[in-house]
VMD Tcl script that builds the backbone (N, CA, C; Angstrom):
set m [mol new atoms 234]
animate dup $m
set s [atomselect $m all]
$s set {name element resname resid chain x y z} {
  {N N UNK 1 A -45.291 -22.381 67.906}
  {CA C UNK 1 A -45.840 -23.139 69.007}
  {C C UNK 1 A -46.604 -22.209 69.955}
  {N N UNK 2 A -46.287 -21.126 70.184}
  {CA C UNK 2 A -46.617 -20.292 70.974}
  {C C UNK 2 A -47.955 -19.631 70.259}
  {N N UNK 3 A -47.871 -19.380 69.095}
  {CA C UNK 3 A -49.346 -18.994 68.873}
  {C C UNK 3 A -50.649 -20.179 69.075}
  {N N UNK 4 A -50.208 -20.883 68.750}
  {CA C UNK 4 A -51.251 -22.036 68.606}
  {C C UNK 4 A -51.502 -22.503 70.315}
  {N N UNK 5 A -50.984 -22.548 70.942}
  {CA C UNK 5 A -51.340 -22.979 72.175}
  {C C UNK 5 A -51.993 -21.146 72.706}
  {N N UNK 6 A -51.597 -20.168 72.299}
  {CA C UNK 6 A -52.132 -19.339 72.842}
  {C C UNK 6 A -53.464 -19.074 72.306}
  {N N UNK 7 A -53.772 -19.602 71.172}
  {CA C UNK 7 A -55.156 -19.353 70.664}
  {C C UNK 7 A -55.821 -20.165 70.911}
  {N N UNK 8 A -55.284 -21.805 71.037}
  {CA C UNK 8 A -56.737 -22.369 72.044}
  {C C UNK 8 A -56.861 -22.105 73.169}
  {N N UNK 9 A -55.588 -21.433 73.925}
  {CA C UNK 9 A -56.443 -21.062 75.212}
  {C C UNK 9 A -57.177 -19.649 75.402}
  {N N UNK 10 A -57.063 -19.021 74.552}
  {CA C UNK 10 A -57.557 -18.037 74.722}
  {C C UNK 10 A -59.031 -18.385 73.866}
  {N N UNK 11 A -59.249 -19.333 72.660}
  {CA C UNK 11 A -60.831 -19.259 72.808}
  {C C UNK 11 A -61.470 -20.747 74.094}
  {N N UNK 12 A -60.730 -20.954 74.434}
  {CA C UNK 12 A -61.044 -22.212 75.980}
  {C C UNK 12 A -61.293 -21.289 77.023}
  {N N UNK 13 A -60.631 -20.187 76.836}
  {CA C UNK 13 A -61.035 -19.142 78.141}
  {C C UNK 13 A -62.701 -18.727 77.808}
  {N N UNK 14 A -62.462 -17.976 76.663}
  {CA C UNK 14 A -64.192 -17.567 76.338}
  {C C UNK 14 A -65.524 -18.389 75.964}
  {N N UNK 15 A -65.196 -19.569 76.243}
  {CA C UNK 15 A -65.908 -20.763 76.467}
  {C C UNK 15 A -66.586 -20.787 78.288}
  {N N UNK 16 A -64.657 -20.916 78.130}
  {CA C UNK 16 A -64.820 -21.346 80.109}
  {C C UNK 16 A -64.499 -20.273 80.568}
  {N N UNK 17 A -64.897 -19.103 81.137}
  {CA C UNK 17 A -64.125 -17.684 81.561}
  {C C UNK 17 A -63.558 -18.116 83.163}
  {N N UNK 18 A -63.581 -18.927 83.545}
  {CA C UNK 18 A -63.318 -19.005 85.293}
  {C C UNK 18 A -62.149 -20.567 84.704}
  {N N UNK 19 A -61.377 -20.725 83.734}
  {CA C UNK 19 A -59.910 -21.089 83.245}
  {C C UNK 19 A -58.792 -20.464 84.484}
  {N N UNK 20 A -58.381 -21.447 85.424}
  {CA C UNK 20 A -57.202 -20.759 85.848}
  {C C UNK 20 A -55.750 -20.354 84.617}
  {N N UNK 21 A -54.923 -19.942 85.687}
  {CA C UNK 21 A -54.376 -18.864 86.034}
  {C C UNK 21 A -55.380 -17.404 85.887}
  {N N UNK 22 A -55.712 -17.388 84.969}
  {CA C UNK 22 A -56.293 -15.992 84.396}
  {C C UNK 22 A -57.494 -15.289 85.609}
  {N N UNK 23 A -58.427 -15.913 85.787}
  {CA C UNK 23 A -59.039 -15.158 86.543}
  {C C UNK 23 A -58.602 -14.636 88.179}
  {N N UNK 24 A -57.374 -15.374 88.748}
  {CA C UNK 24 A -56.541 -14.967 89.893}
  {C C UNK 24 A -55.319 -14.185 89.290}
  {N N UNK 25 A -54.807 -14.151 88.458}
  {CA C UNK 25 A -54.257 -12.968 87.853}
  {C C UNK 25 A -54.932 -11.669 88.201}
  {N N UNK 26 A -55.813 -11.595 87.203}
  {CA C UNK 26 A -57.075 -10.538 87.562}
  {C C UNK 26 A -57.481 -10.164 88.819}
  {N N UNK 27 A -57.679 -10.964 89.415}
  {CA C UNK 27 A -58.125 -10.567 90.688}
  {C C UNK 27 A -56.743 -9.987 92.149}
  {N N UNK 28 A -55.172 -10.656 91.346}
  {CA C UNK 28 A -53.949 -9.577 92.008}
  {C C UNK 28 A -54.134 -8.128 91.463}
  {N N UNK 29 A -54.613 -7.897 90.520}
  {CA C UNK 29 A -54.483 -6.475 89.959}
  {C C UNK 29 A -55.755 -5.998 90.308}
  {N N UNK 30 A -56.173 -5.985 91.346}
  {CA C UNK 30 A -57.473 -5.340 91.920}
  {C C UNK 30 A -58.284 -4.625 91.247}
  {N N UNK 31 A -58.359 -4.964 90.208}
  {CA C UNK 31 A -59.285 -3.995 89.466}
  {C C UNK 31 A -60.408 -4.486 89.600}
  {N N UNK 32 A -61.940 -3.814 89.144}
  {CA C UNK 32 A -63.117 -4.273 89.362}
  {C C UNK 32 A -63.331 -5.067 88.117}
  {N N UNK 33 A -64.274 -5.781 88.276}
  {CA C UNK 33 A -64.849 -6.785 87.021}
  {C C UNK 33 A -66.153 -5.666 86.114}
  {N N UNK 34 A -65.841 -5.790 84.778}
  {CA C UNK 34 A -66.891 -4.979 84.421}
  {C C UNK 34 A -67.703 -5.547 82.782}
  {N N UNK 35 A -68.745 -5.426 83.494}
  {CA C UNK 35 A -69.774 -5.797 81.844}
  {C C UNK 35 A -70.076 -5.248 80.693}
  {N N UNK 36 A -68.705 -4.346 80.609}
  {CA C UNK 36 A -68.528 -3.735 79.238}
  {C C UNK 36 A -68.130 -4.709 78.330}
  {N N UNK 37 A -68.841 -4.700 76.973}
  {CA C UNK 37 A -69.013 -5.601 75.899}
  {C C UNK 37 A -68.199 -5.340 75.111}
  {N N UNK 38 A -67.270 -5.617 74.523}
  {CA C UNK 38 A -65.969 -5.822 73.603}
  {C C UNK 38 A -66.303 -6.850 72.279}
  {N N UNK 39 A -67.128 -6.626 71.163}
  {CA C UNK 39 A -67.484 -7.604 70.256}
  {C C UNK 39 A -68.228 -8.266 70.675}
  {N N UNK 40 A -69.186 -8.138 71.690}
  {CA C UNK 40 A -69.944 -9.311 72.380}
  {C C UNK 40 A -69.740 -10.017 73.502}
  {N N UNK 41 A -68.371 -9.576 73.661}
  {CA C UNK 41 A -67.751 -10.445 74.925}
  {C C UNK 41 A -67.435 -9.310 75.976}
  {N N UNK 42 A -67.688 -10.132 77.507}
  {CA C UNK 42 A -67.869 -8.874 78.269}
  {C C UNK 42 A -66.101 -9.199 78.372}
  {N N UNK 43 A -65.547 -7.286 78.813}
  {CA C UNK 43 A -64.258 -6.991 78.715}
  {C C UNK 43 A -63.373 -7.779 79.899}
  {N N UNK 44 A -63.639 -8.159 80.686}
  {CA C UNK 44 A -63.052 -9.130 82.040}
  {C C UNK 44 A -62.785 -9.915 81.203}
  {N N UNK 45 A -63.915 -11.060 80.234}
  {CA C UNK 45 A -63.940 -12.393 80.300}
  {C C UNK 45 A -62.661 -12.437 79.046}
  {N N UNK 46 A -62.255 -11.294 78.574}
  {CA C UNK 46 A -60.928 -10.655 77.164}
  {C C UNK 46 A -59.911 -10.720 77.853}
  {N N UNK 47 A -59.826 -10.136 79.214}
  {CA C UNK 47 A -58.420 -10.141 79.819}
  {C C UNK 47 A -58.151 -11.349 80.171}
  {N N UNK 48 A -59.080 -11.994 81.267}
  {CA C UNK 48 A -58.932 -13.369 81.699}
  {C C UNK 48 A -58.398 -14.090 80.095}
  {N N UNK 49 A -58.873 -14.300 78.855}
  {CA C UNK 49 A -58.774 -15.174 78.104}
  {C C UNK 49 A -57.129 -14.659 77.615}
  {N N UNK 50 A -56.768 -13.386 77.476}
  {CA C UNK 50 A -55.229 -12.825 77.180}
  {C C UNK 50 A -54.410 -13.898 78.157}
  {N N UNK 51 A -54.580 -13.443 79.400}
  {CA C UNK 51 A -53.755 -13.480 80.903}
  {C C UNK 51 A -53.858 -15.376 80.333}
  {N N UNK 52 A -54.404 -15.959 80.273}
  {CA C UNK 52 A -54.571 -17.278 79.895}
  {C C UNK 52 A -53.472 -17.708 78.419}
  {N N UNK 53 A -54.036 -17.089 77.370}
  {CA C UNK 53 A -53.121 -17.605 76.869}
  {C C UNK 53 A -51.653 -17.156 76.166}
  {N N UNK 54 A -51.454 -16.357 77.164}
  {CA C UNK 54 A -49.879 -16.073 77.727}
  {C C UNK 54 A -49.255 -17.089 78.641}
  {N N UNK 55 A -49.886 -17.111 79.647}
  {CA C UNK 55 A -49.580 -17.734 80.063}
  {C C UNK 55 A -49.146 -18.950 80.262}
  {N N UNK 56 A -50.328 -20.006 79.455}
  {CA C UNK 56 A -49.925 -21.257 78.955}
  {C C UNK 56 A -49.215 -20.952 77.201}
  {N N UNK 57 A -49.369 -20.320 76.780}
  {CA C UNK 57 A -48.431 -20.253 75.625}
  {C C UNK 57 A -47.302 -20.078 75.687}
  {N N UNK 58 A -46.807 -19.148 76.961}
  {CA C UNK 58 A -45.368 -19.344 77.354}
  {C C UNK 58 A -44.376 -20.311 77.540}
  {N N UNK 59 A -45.322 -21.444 78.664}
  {CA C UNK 59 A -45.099 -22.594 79.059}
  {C C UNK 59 A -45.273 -23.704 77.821}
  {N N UNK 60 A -45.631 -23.705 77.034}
  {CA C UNK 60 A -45.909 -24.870 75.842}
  {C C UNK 60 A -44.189 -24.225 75.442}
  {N N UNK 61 A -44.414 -22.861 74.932}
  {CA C UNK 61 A -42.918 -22.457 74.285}
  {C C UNK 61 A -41.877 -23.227 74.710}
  {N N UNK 62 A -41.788 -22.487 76.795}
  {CA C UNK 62 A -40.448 -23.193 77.100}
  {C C UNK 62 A -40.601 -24.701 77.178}
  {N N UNK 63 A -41.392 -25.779 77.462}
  {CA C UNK 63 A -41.046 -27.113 77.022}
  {C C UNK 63 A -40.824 -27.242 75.853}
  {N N UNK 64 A -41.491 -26.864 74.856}
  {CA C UNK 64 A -40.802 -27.063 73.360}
  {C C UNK 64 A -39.266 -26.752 73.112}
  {N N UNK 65 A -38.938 -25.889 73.312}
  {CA C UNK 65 A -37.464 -25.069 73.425}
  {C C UNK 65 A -36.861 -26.233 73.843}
  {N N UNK 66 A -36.929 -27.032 75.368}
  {CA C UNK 66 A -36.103 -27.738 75.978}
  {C C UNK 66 A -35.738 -29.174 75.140}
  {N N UNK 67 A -36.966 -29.530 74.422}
  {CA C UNK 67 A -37.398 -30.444 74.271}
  {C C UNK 67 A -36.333 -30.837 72.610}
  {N N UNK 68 A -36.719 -29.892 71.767}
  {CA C UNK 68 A -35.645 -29.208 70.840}
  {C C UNK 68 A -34.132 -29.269 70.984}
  {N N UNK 69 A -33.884 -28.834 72.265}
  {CA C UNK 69 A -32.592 -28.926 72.727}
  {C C UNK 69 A -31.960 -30.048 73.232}
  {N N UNK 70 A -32.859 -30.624 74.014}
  {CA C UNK 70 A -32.219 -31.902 74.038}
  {C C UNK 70 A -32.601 -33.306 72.762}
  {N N UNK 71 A -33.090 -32.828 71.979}
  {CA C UNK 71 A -33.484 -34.001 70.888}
  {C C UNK 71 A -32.017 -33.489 70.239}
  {N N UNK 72 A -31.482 -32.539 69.891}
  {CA C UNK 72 A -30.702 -32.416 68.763}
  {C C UNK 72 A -29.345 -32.341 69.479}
  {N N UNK 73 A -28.812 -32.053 71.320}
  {CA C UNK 73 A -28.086 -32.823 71.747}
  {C C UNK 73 A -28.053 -34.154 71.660}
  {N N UNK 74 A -29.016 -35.163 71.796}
  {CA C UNK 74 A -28.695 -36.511 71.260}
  {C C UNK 74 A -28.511 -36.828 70.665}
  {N N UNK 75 A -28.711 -36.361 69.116}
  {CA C UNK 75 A -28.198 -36.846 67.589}
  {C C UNK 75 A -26.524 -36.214 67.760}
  {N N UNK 76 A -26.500 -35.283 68.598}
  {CA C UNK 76 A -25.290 -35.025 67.814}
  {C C UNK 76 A -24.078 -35.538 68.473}
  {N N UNK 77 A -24.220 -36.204 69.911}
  {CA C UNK 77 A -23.318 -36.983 70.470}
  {C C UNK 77 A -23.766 -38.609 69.795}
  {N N UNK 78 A -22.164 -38.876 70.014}
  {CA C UNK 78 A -21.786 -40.204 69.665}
  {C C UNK 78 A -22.563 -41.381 70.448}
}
mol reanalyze $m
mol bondsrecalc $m
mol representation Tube
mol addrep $m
């Protein structure tokens, strides 16, 4: 679950590079923005798209997890 939600957001980021969380992430870690090219893609718009889909890949995880947990608590009570 976690890969798959992290890989559409991470190519939804390099689509959309200004995708929250990710670009205010970036911008707590004060670093400068820079137009160094990474495969074509400038290196900011790579972190922003990481910081993104961690972030929501985390969150897909833990609802899945919960979601898991309580489906198979209900089968197993009476």
């Amino acid at each position: 679950m976690f890969l798959i939600v992290f890989i559409v957001f991470l190519l939804a980021t390099l689509v959309y590079a200004y995708l929250p969380p990710g670009i205010q992430l970036y911008g707590l870690l004060g670093v400068s923005e820079t137009g160094y090219l990474v495969l074509g893609v400038p290196a900011t718009t790579l972190v922003f798209a990481v910081f993104n889909g961690v972030i929501y890949g985390v969150i897909a995880w833990l609802i899945f997890t919960f979601v898991e947990k309580a489906r198979k608590t209900k089968k197993t009570s009476p």
